[in-house]
TIBAMAR-864390 format. One record per residue (C-alpha): residue number from 1; residue in three letters; x negated, z negated, y. Coordinates in nm, 4 decimals. Each point is the difference from the previous one (the first is absolute). Layout:
! residues N
<pos NUM&code ALA&u X&w Z&v Y>
...
This chain:
! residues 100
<pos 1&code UNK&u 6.2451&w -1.7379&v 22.6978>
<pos 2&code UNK&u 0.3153&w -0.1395&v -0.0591>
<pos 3&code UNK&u 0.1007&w -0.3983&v -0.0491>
<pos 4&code UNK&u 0.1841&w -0.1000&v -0.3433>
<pos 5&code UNK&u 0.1978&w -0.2985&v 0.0198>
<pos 6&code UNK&u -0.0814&w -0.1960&v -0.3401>
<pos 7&code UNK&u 0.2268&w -0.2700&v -0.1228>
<pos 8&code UNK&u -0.2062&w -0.2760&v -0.1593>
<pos 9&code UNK&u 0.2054&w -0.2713&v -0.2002>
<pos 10&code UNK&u -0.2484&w -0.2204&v -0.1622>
<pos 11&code UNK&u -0.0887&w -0.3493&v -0.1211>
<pos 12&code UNK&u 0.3566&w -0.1134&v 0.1895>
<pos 13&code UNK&u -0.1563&w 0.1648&v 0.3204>
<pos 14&code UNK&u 0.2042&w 0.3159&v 0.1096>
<pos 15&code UNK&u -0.0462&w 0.1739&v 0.3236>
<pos 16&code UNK&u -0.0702&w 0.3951&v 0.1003>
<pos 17&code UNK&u -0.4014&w 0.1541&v 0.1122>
<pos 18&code UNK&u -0.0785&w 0.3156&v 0.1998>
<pos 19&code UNK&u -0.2797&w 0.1880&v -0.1214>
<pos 20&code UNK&u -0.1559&w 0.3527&v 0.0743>
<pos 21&code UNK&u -0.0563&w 0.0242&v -0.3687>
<pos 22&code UNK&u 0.2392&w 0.1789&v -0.1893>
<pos 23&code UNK&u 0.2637&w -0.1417&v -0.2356>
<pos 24&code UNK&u -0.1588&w 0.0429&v -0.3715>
<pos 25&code UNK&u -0.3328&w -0.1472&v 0.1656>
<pos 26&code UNK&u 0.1636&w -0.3313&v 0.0706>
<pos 27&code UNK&u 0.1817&w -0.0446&v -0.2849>
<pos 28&code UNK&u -0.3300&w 0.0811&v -0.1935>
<pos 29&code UNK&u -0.1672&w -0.2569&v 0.2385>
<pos 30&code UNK&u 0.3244&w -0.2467&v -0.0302>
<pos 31&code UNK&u -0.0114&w 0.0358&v -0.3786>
<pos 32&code UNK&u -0.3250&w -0.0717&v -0.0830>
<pos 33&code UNK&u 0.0000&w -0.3170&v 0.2373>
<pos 34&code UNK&u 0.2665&w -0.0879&v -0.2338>
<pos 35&code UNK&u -0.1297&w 0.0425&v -0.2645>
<pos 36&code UNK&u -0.3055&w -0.2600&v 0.0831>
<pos 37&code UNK&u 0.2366&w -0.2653&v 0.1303>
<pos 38&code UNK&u 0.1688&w 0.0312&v -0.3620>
<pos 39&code UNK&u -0.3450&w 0.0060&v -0.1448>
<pos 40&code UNK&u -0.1009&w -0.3077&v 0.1544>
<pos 41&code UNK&u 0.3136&w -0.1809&v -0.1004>
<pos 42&code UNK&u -0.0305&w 0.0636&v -0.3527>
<pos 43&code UNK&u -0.3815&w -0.0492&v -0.0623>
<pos 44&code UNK&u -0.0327&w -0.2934&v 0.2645>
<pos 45&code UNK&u 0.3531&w -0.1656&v -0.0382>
<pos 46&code UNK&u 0.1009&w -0.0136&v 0.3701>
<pos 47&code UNK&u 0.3167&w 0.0242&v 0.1655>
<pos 48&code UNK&u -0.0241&w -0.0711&v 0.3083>
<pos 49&code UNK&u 0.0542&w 0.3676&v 0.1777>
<pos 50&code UNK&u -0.2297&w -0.1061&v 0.2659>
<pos 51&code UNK&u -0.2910&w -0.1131&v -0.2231>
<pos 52&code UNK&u 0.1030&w 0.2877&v -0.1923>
<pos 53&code UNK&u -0.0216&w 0.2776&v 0.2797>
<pos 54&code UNK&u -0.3746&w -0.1626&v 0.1593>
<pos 55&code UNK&u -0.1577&w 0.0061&v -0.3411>
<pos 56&code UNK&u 0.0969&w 0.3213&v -0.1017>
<pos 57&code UNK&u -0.1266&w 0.1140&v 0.3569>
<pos 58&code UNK&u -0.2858&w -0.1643&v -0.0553>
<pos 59&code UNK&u -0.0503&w 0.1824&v -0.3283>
<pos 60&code UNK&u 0.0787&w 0.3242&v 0.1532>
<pos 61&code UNK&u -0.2429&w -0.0479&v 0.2854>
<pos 62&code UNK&u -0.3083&w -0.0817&v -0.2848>
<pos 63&code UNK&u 0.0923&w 0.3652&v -0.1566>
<pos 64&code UNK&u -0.0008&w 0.1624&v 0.3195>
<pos 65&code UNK&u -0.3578&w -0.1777&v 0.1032>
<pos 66&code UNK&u -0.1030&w 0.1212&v -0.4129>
<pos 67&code UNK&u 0.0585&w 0.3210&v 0.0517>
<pos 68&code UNK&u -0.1178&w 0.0464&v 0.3856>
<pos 69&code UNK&u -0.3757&w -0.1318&v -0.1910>
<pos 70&code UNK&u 0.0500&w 0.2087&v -0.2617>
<pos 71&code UNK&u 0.0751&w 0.3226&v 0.2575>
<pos 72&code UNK&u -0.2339&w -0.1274&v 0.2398>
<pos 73&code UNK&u -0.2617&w -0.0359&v -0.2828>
<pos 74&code UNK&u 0.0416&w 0.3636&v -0.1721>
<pos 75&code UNK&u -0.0161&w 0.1426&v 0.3654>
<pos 76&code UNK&u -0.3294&w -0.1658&v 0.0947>
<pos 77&code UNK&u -0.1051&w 0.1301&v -0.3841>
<pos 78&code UNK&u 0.1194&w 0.3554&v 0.1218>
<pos 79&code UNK&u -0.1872&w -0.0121&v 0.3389>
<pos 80&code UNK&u -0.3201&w -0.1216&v -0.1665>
<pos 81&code UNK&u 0.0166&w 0.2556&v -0.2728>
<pos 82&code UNK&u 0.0506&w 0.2927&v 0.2888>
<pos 83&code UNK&u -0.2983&w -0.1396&v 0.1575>
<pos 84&code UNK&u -0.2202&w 0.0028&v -0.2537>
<pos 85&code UNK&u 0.0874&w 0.4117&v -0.0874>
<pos 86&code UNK&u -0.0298&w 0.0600&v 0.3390>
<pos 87&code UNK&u -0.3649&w -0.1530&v 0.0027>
<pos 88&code UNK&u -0.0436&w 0.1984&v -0.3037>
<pos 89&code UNK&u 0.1033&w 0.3334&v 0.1736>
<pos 90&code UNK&u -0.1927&w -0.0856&v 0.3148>
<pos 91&code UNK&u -0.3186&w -0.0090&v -0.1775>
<pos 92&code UNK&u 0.0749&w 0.2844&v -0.2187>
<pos 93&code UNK&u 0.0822&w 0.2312&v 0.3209>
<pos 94&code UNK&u -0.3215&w -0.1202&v 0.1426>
<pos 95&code UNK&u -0.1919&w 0.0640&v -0.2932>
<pos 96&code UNK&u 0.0984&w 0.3545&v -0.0206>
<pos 97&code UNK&u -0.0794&w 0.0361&v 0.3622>
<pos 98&code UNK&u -0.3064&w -0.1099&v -0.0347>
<pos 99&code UNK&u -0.0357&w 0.2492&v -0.2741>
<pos 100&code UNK&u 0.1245&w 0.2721&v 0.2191>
């Protein structure tokens, strides 16, 4: 795959990333990082761009953990649920070859 070169100006900071991701991708990514700095200096009043940038990693970071649980939950829901029908279907096909 191909490197982009991505231009990031931001919070005073500008300087240029590699990445094997495409273009759109990182200015998706870039965007919504954005977006939670500016979040987090509106609700919470701070300006500092460090402060800033660490908190609304920090944030970030708490809905990626969320929503690994959440995934890692419905999975282990799935798994369980499979292994109960295939209990089910084992003692079904053994029934009928008993009755056989």
């Amino acid at each position: 795959m191909a490197k982009s070169t991505i231009r990031i100006q931001f919070l005073g900071a500008s300087f240029t990333i590699q990445s094997d991701e495409d273009q759109e991708y990182m200015n998706r990514v870039l965007s919504y990082f954005k977006e939670n700095v500016d979040k987090i200096q509106r609700t919470l009043n701070v300006k500092d761009p460090l402060k800033s940038s660490i908190l609304s990693g920090l944030f970030i970071t708490d809905e990626l953990f969320k929503e690994r649980e959440r995934t890692r939950d419905r999975l282990k829901f799935n798994i369980e649920e499979y292994s109960e029908a295939g209990e089910i279907a084992h003692r079904i096909i053994k029934r009928i070859d008993e009755s056989l």
